[in-house]
C-alpha positions as CSV (number, residue, x, y, z in Angstrom):
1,X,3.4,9.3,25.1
2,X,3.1,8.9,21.3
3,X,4.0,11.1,18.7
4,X,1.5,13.1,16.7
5,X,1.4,11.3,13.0
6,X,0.5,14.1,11.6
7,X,4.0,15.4,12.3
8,X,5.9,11.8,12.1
9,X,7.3,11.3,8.7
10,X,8.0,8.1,6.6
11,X,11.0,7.6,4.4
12,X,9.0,6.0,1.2
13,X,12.1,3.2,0.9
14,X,10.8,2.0,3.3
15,X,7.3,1.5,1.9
16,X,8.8,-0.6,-0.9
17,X,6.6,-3.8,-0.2
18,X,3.3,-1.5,-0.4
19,X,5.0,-0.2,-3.5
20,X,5.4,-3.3,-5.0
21,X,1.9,-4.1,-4.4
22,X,0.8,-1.1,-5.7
23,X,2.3,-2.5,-8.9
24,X,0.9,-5.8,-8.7
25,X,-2.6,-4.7,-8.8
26,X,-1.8,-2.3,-11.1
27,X,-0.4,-5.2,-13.6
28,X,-2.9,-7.9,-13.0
29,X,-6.1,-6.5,-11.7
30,X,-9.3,-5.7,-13.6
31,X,-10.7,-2.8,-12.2
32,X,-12.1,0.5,-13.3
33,X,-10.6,4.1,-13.8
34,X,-11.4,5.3,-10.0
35,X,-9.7,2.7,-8.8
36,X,-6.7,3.0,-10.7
37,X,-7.2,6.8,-9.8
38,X,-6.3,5.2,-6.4
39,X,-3.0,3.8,-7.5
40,X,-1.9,6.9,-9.8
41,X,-2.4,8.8,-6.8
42,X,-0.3,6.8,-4.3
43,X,2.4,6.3,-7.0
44,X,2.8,10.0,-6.5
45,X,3.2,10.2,-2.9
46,X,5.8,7.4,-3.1
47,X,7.9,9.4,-5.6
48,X,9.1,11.7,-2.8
49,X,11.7,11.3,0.2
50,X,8.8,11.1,2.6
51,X,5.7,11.0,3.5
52,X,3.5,12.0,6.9
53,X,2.8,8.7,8.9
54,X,-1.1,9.5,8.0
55,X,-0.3,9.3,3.9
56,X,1.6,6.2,4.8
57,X,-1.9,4.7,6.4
58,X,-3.9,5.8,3.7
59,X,-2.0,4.2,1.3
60,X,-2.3,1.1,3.1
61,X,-6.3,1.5,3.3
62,X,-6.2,2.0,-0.6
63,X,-4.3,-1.0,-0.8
64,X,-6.4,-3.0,0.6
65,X,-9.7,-1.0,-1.2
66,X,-8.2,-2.1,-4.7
67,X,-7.5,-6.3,-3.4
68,X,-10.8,-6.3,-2.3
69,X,-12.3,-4.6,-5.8
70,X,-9.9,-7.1,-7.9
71,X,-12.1,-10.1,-6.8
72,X,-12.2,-12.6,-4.0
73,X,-10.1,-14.7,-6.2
74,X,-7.3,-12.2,-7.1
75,X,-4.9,-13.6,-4.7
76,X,-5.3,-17.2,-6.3
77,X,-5.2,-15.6,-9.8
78,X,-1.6,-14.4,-9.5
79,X,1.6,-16.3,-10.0
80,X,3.8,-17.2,-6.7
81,X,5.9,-14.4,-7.1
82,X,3.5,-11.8,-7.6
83,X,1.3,-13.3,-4.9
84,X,4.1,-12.9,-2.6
85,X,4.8,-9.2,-3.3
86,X,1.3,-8.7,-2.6
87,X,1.1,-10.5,0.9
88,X,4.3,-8.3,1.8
89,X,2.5,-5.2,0.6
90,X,-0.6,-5.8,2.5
91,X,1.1,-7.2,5.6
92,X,2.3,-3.7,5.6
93,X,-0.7,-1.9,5.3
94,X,-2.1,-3.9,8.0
95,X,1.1,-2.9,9.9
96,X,-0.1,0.3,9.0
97,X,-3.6,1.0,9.2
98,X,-4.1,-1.8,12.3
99,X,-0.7,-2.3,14.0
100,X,1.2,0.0,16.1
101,X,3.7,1.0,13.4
102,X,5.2,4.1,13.0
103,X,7.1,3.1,10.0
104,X,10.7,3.6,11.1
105,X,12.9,2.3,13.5
């Protein structure tokens, strides 16, 4: 039987490649005021200890939100090392939003 994620909770360490992301898009994309509403707003979740499992997720879905507004070519835009924090952030928030991750052990 699974746990309710409402009541599972998600150290933010471990969110450090969504994080990172997070930061990447911040840094390099051109996108409008809502949008980086989107990443002031998850920047403040990920201050705390923790988070519930269903904050973790929605973070993962704005990830993806803000890649997807930065351009098709975003990706290709970014140097190698900021293109690979990226891919680790959104393999994440696949993990996330798609997989069957609980975000802990």
């Amino acid at each position: 039987m699974q746990q309710d994620p409402y009541q599972l909770r998600v150290r933010t360490a471990r969110l450090s490649p969504l994080a990172e992301a997070f930061e990447v898009v911040d840094r390099y994309a051109e996108i409008n005021h809502r949008y980086r509403k989107l990443i002031h707003d998850s920047r403040e979740m990920l201050a705390a200890t923790d988070v519930r499992l269903t904050q973790a997720r929605g973070m993962g879905k704005k990830l993806m939100v803000l890649v997807r507004a930065a351009g098709s070519d975003f990706r290709e835009r970014l140097p190698p090392e900021q293109r690979h924090l990226l891919d680790a952030g959104l393999r994440q928030a696949d993990d996330l939003v798609y997989g069957d991750s609980t975000g802990q052990d």
